[in-house]
C-alpha positions in Angstrom: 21.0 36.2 -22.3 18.0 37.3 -20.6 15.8 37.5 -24.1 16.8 34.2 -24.4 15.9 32.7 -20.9 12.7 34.7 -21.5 11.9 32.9 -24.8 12.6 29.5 -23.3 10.3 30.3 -21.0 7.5 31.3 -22.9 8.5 28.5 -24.8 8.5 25.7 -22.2 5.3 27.5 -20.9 3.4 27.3 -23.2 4.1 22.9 -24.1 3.3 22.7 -20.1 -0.1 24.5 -20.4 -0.7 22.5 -24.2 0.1 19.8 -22.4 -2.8 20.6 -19.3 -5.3 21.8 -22.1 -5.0 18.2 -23.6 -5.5 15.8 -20.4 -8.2 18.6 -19.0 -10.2 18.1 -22.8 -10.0 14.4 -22.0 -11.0 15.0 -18.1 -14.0 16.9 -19.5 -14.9 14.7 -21.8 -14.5 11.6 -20.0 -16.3 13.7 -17.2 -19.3 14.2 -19.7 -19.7 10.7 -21.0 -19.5 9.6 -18.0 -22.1 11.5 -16.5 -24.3 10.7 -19.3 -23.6 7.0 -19.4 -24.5 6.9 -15.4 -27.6 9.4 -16.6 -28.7 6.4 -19.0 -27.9 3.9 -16.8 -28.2 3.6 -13.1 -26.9 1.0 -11.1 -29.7 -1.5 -10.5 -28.8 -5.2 -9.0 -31.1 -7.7 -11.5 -32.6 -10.9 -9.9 -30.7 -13.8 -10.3 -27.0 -11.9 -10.6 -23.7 -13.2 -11.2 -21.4 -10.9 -9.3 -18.6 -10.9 -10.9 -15.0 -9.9 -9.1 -12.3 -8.9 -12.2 -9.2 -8.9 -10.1 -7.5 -6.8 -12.8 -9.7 -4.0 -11.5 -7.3 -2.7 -8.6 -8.3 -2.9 -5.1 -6.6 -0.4 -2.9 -6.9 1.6 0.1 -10.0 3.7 -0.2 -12.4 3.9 -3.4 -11.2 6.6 -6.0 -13.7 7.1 -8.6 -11.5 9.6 -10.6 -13.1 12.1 -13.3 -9.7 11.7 -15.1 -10.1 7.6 -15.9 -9.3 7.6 -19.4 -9.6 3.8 -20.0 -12.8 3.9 -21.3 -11.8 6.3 -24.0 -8.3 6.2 -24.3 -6.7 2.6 -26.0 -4.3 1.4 -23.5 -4.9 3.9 -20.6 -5.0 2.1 -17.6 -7.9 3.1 -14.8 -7.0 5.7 -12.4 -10.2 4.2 -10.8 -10.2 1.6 -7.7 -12.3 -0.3 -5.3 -11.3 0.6 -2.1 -10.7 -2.6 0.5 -13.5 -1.7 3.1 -16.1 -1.2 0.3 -14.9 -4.7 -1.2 -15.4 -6.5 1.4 -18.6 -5.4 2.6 -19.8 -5.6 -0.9 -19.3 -9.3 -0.7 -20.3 -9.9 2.9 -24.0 -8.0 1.7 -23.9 -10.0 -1.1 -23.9 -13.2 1.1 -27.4 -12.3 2.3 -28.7 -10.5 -1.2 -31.2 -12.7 -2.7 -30.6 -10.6 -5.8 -27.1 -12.2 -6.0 -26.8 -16.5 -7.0 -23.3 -16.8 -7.3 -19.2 -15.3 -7.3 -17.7 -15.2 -10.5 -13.9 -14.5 -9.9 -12.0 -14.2 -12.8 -8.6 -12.9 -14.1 -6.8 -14.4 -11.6 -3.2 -13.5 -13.1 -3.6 -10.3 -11.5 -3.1 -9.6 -7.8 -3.6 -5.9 -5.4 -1.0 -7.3 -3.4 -1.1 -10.6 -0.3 -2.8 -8.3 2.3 -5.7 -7.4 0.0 -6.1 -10.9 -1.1 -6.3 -12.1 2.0 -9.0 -9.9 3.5 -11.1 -10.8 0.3 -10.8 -14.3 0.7 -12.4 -13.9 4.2 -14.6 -12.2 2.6 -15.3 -15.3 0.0 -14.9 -17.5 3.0 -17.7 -16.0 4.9 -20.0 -15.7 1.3 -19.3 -19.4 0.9 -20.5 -20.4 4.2 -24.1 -18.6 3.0 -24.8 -21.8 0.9 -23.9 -19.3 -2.1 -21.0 -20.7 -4.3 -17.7 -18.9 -5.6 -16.5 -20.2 -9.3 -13.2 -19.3 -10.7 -11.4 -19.1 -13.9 -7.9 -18.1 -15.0 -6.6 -17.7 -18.7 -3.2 -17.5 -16.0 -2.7 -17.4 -12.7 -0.5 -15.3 -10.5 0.1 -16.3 -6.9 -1.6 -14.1 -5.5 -4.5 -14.8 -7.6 -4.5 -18.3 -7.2 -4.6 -17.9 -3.3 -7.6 -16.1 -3.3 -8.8 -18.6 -6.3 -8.4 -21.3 -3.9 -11.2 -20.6 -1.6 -13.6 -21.2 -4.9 -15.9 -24.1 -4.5 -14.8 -24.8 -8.2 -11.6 -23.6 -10.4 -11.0 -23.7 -14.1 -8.3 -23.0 -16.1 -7.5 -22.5 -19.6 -5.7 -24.9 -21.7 -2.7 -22.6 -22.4 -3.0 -21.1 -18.8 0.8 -19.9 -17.8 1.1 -20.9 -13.9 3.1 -18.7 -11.1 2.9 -20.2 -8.3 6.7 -20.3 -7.8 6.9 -19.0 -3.9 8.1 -15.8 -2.5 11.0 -13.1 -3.4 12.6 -10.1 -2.8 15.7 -8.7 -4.8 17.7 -6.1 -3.5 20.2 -4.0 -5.5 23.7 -3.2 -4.0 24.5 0.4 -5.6 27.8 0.8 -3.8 30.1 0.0 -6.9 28.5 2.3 -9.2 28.1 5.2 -6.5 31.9 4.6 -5.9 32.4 4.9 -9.6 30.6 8.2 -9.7 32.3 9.1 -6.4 29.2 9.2 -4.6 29.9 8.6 -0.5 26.2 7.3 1.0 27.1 7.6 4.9 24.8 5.7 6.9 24.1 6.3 10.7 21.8 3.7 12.2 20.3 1.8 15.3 19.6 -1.6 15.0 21.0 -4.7 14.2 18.0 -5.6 11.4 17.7 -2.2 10.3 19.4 -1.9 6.8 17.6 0.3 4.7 20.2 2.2 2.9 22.9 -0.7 3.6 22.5 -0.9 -0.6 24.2 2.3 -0.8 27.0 1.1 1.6 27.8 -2.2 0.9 27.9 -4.1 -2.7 26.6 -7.5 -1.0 24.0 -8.6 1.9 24.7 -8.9 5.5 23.8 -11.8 7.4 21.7 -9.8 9.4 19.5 -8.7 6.7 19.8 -12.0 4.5 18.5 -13.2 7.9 15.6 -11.4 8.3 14.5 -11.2 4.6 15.0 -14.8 4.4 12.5 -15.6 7.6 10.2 -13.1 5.9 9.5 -14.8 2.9 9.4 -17.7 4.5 6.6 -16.4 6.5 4.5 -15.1 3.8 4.6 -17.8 1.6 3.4 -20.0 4.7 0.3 -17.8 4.7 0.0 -18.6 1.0 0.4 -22.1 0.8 -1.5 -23.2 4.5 -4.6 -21.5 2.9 -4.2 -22.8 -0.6 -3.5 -26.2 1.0 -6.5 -25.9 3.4 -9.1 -24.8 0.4 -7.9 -27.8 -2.3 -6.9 -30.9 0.5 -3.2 -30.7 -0.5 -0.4 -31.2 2.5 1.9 -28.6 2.8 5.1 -30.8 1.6 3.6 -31.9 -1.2 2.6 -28.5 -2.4 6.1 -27.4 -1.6 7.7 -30.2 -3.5 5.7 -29.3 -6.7 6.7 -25.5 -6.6 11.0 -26.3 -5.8 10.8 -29.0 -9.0 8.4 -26.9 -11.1 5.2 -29.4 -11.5 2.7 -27.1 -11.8 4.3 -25.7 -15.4 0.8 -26.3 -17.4 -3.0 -26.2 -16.9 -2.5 -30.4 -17.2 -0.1 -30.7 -14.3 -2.1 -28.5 -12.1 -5.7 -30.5 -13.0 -3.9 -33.5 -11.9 -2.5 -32.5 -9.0 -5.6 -31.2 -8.0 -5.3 -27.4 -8.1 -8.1 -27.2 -10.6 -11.3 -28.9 -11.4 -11.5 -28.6 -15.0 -10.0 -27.2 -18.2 -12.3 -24.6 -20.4 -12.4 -23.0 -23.3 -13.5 -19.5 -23.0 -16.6 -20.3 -24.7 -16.8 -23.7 -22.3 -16.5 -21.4 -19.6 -19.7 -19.2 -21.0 -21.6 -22.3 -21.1 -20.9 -23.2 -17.3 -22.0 -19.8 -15.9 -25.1 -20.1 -18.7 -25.8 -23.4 -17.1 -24.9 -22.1 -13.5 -27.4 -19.0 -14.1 -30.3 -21.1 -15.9 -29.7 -19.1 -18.7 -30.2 -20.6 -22.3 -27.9 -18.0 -23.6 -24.8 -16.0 -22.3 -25.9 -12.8 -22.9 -28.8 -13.3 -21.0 -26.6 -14.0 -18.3 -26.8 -10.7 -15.5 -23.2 -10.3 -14.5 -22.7 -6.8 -12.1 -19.0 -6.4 -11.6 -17.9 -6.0 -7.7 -17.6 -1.9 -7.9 -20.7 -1.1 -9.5 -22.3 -4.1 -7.1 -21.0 -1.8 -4.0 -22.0 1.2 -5.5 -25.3 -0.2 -5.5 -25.8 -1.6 -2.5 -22.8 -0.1 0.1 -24.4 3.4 0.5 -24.0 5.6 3.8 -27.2 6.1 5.9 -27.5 9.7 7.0 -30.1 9.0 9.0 -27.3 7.6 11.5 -26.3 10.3 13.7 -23.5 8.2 15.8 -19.9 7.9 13.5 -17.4 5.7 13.4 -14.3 7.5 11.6 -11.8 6.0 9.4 -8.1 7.7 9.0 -6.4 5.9 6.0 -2.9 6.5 7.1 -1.6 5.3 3.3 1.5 6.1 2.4 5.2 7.1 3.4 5.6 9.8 6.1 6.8 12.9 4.6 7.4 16.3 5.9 5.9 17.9 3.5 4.3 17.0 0.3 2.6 13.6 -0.7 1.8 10.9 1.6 1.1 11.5 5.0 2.0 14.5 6.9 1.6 16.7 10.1 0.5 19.1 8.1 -2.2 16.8 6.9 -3.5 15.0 9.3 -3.2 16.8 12.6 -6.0 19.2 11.7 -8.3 15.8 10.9 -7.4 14.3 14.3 -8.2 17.7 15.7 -11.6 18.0 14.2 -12.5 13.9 15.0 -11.6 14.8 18.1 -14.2 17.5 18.7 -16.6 16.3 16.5 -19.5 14.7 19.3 -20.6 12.6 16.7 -17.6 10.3 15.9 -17.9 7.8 18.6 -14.9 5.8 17.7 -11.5 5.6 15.6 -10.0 2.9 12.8 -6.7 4.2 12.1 -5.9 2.2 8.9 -2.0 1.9 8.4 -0.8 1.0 5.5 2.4 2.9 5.3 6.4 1.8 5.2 7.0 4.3 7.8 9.4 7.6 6.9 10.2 10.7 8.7 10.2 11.0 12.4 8.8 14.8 13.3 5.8 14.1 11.5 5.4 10.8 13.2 5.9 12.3 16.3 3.1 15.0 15.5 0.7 12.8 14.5 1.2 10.2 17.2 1.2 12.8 19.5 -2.6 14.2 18.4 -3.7 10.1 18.3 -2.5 10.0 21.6 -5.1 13.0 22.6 -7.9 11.6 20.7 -7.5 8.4 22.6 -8.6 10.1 25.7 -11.9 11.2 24.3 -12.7 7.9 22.4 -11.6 4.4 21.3 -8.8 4.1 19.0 -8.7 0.6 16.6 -5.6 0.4 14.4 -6.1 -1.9 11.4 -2.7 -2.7 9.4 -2.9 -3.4 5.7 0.0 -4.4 3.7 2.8 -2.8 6.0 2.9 -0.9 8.8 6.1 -0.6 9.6 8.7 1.9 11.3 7.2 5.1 11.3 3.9 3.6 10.6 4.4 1.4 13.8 5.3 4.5 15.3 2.1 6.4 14.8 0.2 3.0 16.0 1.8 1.5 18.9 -0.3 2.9 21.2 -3.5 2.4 20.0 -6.7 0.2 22.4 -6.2 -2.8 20.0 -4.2 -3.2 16.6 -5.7 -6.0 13.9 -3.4 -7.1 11.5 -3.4 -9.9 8.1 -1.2 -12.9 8.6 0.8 -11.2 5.6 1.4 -7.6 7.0 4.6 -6.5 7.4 5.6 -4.8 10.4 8.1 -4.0 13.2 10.8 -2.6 11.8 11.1 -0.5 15.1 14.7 1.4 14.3 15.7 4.4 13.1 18.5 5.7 10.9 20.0 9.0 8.9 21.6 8.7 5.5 23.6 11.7 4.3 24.9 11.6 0.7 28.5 13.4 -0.1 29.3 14.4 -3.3 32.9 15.5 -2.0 34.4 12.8 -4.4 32.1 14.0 -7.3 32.7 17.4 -7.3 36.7 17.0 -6.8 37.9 13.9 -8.9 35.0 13.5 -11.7 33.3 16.8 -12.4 35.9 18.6 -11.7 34.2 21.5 -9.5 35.4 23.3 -6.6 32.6 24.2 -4.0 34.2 27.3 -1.9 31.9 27.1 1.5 32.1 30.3 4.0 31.1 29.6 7.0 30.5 31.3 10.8 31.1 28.3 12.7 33.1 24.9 12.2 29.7 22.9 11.6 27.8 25.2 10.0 27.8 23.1 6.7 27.6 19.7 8.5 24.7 18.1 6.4 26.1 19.8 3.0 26.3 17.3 0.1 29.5 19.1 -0.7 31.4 17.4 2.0 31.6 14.3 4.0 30.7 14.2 7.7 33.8 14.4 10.3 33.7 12.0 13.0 32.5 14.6 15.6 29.4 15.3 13.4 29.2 11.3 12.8 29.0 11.7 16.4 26.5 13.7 17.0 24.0 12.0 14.1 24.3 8.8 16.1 23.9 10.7 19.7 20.5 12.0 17.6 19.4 8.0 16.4 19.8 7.1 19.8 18.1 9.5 21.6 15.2 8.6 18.6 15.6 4.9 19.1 15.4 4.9 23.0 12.1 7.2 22.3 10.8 4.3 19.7 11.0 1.5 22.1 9.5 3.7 25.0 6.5 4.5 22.9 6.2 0.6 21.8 7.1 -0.5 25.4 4.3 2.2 27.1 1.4 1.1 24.2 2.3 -2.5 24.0 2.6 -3.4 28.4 6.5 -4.4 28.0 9.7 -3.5 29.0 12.2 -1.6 26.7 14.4 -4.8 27.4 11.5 -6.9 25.6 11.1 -4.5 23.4 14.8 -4.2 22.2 14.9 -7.6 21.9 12.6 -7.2 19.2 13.0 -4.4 17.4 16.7 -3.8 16.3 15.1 -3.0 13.2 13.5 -6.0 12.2 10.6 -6.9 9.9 7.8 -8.9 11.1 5.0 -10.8 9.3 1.4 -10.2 11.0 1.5 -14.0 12.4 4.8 -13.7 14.2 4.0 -10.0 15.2 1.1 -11.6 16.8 3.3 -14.0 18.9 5.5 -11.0 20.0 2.8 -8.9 21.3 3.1 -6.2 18.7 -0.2 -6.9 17.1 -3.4 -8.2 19.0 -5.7 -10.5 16.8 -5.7 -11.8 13.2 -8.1 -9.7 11.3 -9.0 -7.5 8.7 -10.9 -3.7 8.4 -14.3 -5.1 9.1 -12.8 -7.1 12.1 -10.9 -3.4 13.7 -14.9 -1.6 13.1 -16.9 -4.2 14.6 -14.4 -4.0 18.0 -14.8 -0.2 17.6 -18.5 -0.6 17.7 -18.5 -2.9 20.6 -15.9 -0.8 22.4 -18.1 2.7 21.9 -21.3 0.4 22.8 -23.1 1.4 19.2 -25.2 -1.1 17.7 -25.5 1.2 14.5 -23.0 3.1 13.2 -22.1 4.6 9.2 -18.2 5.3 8.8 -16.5 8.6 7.7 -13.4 8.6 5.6 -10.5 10.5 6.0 -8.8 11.8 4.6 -11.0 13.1 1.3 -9.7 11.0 -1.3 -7.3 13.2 -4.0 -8.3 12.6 -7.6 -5.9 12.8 -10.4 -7.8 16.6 -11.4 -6.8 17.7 -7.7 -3.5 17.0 -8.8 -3.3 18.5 -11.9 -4.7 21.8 -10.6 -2.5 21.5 -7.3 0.1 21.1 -10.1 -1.2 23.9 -12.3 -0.5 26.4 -9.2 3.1 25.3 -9.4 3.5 25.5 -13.2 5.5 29.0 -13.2 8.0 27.8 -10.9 8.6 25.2 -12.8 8.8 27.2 -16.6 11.6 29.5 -14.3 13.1 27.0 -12.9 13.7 24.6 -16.2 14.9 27.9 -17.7 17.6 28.7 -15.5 20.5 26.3 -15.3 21.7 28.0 -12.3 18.6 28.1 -10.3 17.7 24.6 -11.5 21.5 22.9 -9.9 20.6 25.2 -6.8 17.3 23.1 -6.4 18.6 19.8 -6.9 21.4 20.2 -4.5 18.7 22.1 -1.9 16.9 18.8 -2.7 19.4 16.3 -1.8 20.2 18.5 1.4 17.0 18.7 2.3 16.8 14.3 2.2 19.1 14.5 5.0 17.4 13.7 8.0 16.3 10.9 10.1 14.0 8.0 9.1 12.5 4.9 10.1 11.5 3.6 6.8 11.2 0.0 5.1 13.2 -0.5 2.3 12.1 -3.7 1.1 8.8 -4.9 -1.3 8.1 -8.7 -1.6 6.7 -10.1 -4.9 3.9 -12.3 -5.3 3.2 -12.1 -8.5 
C-alpha cells in the first residue's frame, strides 16, 4: 500500500512539475521576446497621433504588466496584462494637452471593464473633449457598457451587422436550497439585517421581498447612471430611450442610426478611410495609432526627483484571513511602514472590495485609524465597496465614490454548513465525535447547530453589528439610530449613498488625489502603489513552494477528505460580504 501511494506520488509529481517546466518555457520565452521587441522598439509618441483606446484590453485596478502574457505567442491565450484605472485616466487627461496627440480613437466597444471603470473614463473623455480635441467611435457591436462610454464620442459609427445590447440592467440569483436538500446539505444561516441576504440562496428556493426589494432599487439605480449620461451625450429624453430598450428598437445598426444613437454606418475599410481623412493621411498605414497602455507608458512616468508622496493602498479584493485578497497579514505591515515613512504626505485608500471576513477588517481598520492621526486619509471606491470594504473605510477625512458603486451593505452574518443529513441518510457514514465538553464540536460540519449554540452565533452578529454601525456612526457624524436605519444590510448605489451621508462627493481616483494634495498642502506630489502588484510568475513560484503538499495530499485519500472537511470547517465564521454582481454587458 505504501509502494503504491509512493508511486502515485512520484507519479503525480512529476505531471505537476511537467506541467511548471511548460508555462515557465513560455514565461521565459515570452520574457525574452518581449524584452527584445521593447529592445527594438521603444515607446515614442509620433506627431500627429491617433490614440487609440481598444476596450477589449482590460482596465482594472492597478497596471499589471505580467512576464507570463502569453497572447502574443500563444493562439487564443487571453492577456494576463492590464491598464490599471489611475494610469488610464491620467493617460487621457495628459493626452488633452499633448500636442503629439490629434484625436481618441475608441473602438471595440462590445467589451466593457465593468460600469465603475467606464464611468471614470468617460470623465476622462469628457474632460479630453472639452480641450477642442475630438473622441471618434466605432463598434463592430456594442455592449452597454461600451456604448455608455461610446456616448460621450463627438462622432459614433457602427457596422452594418453590429449586434446591439443595450437591453438595461440585471442580476440572477440562484436558489440552491432544493438541490442541497436533495444532497442533505443543511446551510444555517445566522444574520443581522433586514437587507442582508447573502447566503439566503442556500436557505430558501425563492427571493424575499426584502432582497427582491433592494436588488430591484439597485438596478434601477445603475441603469439611471447609464441611460442619464447616454441621454445627456446623444439629445435623447430619458423616456424615449427607455421605451426603445422595454420594446426592443434598437435591434440593428439601422434602428439605432435612426433613432439617433449613431452617426453613420461603416464598413471596416469605410471606417479606415475616416481616420485616414481625420489624420490627413493619404493612406491607412501611414496613419500613427499608439494604443492607450503603451501611450501611458510613454508619457505617465514617476518623477523621482519629487521627494513629497502621496501613497495609494489598492484595497482590491475580498477580505480573507489568510490567503488571496486582502489580509491583516498583508496590509497591516504597509500601513505600518506609510505610516513612518516622512515622506508620504497623504493616503488614497482605493476600495474596490465586496467586503468578507471581520478580524481582518477590524485589523486593518484599526492600523487606518492610526495612520489617520499622522496624515490625511482619502478613500476612493471603485466598483464596490461594500460590507467589510465599508468597514475598513468608514472612517476615513473624505470618501469619493462613482454614481455606479455599490456600497452599504453594513450587516453582518455566519453561515455554518451541516452535513449531518449527508453523512446519515445518503452516504451512509457514521462520524463518532469524542468530546471534553458539550460544545466542543459546535462549528463541526458533522452536526447541526442546537439552539443554544444558534444562540450564541447570533449573541456574536450582534455584538459585530452594533460595532459596524458604531464605527459608521463615529466616521460618518450620525447616530446609530440614523445609521440603523440604513444599514440593515442594504446595498447602495454611489448616487443614493451620497444622499445618505455614506459617501461625500461624486468622483473618481484623480478626484480622491487631488483633495489629498490640497488637504497635505502639496502642490507636487508622484504616487506610490501598494501593495506591489503580484504577477502570474509570483504565483506560480508561490505555488511551486506548495507543490509537495499537494503530490501528498492528492495521494492520500484519507488525508485528502481530512482537508476538505478542515476546509469547510474552517469557512465557518462571520462575514460581511456582498453576494450579488450586476451585469452590464
Amino acid at each position: 500500500m505504501k509502494f503504491l501511494r509512493n508511486l502515485l506520488a512520484a507519479f503525480v509529481g512529476s505531471l505537476i512539475a511537467f506541467g511548471f517546466l511548460i508555462l515557465l518555457t513560455f514565461g521565459i520565452i515570452g520574457g525574452l521576446l518581449g524584452s527584445i521587441m521593447s529592445s527594438e522598439e521603444p515607446v515614442t509618441v509620433s506627431p500627429n497621433s491617433v490614440l487609440k483606446i481598444d476596450l477589449s484590453s482590460p482596465v482594472g485596478e492597478q497596471t499589471v504588466s505580467d512576464p507570463l502574457d502569453f497572447s502574443s505567442i500563444v493562439p487564443y491565450a487571453g492577456s494576463m496584462s492590464s491598464l490599471g484605472i489611475l494610469d488610464a485616466v491620467k493617460a487621457i487627461d495628459y493626452a488633452a494637452q499633448d500636442p503629439a496627440v490629434k484625436f481618441i480613437y475608441l473602438t471595440n466597444c462590445a467589451y466593457s471593464s465593468g460600469l465603475a471603470y467606464m464611468e471614470e473614463l468617460r470623465g476622462a473623455l469628457e474632460r479630453f473633449r472639452a480641450s477642442g480635441k475630438p473622441v471618434i467611435a466605432y463598434g463592430q457591436n456594442f455592449s452597454l457598457g461600451g456604448y455608455y462610454l461610446a456616448s460621450v464620442a463627438d462622432k459614433i459609427y457602427s457596422d452594418e451587422f453590429a449586434s446591439n445590447n443595450i437591453l438595461g440592467v440585471s442580476t440572477t440569483i440562484f436558489f440552491l436550497k432544493d438541490i442541497l436538500d436533495r444532497f442533505g446539505v443543511e446551510m444555517q444561516l445566522i444574520r443581522h439585517g433586514k437587507y442582508k441576504s447573502a447566503g439566503e440562496q442556500f436557505i430558501a428556493d425563492n427571493i424575499s421581498e426584502a432582497n427582491r426589494e433592494q436588488n430591484q432599487a439597485m438596478v434601477d439605480a445603475l441603469w439611471q447612471t447609464v441611460r442619464d449620461g447616454i441621454c445627456k451625450s446623444r439629445g435623447i429624453t430619458p423616456d424615449a430611450l427607455d421605451r426603445m430598450v422595454d420594446n426592443l428598437e434598437l435591434n440593428t445598426a439601422e434602428h439605432m442610426l435612426n433613432a439617433g444613437f449613431i452617426d453613420d454606418i461603416f464598413t471596416v475599410n469605410e471606417m479606415e478611410d475616416q481616420l485616414k481623412m481625420l489624420s490627413g493621411e493619404e493612406k491607412f498605414k501611414d496613419v500613427k495609432m499608439i494604443t492607450l497602455d503603451k501611450y501611458a507608458k510613454a508619457r505617465i512616468k514617476p518623477d523621482f526627483k519629487v521627494k513629497d508622496k502621496i501613497a495609494v493602498i489598492y484595497a482590491d479584493g475580498q477580505i480573507n484571513t489568510e490567503g488571496e485578497g486582502i489580509t491583516a497579514q498583508k496590509f497591516q505591515p504597509i500601513i505600518r511602514d506609510i505610516r513612518s515613512d516622512s515622506t508620504i504626505k497623504a493616503v488614497v485608500l482605493r476600495v474596490n472590495s465586496p467586503g468578507g471576513a471581520v478580524q481582518p477588517a477590524e485589523i486593518i481598520r484599526t492600523e487606518l485609524e492610526l495612520l489617520r492621526q499622522d496624515k490625511p486619509l482619502i478613500v476612493s471606491y471603485g466598483t464596490m465597496a461594500a460590507s467589510g470594504g465599508y468597514w475598513i473605510s468608514a472612517e476615513a477625512d473624505k470618501i469619493y465614490s462613482n454614481n455606479s458603486t455599490l456600497t452599504g451593505s453594513i450587516g453582518v452574518f455566519s453561515m455554518i454548513p451541516s452535513f449531518e443529513k449527508t453523512f446519515k441518510d445518503i452516504a451512509h457514514v457514521n462520524p463518532v465525535t469524542v468530546r471534553s465538553h458539550r460544545h466542543a464540536d459546535m462549528y463541526s460540519p458533522a452536526r447541526s447547530l442546537d439552539s443554544r449554540e444558534t444562540e450564541a452565533t447570533q449573541e456574536q452578529i450582534e455584538m459585530i453589528y452594533d460595532k459596524f454601525i458604531t464605527i459608521v456612526s463615529d466616521g460618518r457624524g450620525i447616530s446609530k439610530e440614523r445609521v440603523d436605519e440604513i444599514a440593515q444590510g442594504r446595498v447602495w448605489c454611489g448616487n443614493e449613498a451620497l444622499g445618505i451621508n455614506l459617501a461625500d462627493e461624486i468622483g473618481g481616483l484623480t478626484d480622491a488625489l487631488d483633495y489629498a494634495a490640497t488637504s497635505a498642502g502639496l502642490d507636487s506630489y508622484r504616487v506610490v502603489s501598494y501593495p506591489t502588484v503580484q504577477t502570474s510568475l509570483d504565483k506560480l513560484m508561490e505555488n511551486i513552494g506548495t507543490t509537495s503538499e499537494t503530490v501528498e495530499a492528492l495521494s492520500d485519500p484519507e488525508t485528502l477528505i481530512e482537508n476538505i472537511y478542515e476546509s469547510i470547517k474552517a469557512e465557518a465564521g462571520i462575514y460581511a460580504l456582498l453576494p450579488y454582481v450586476y451585469l452590464f454587458e
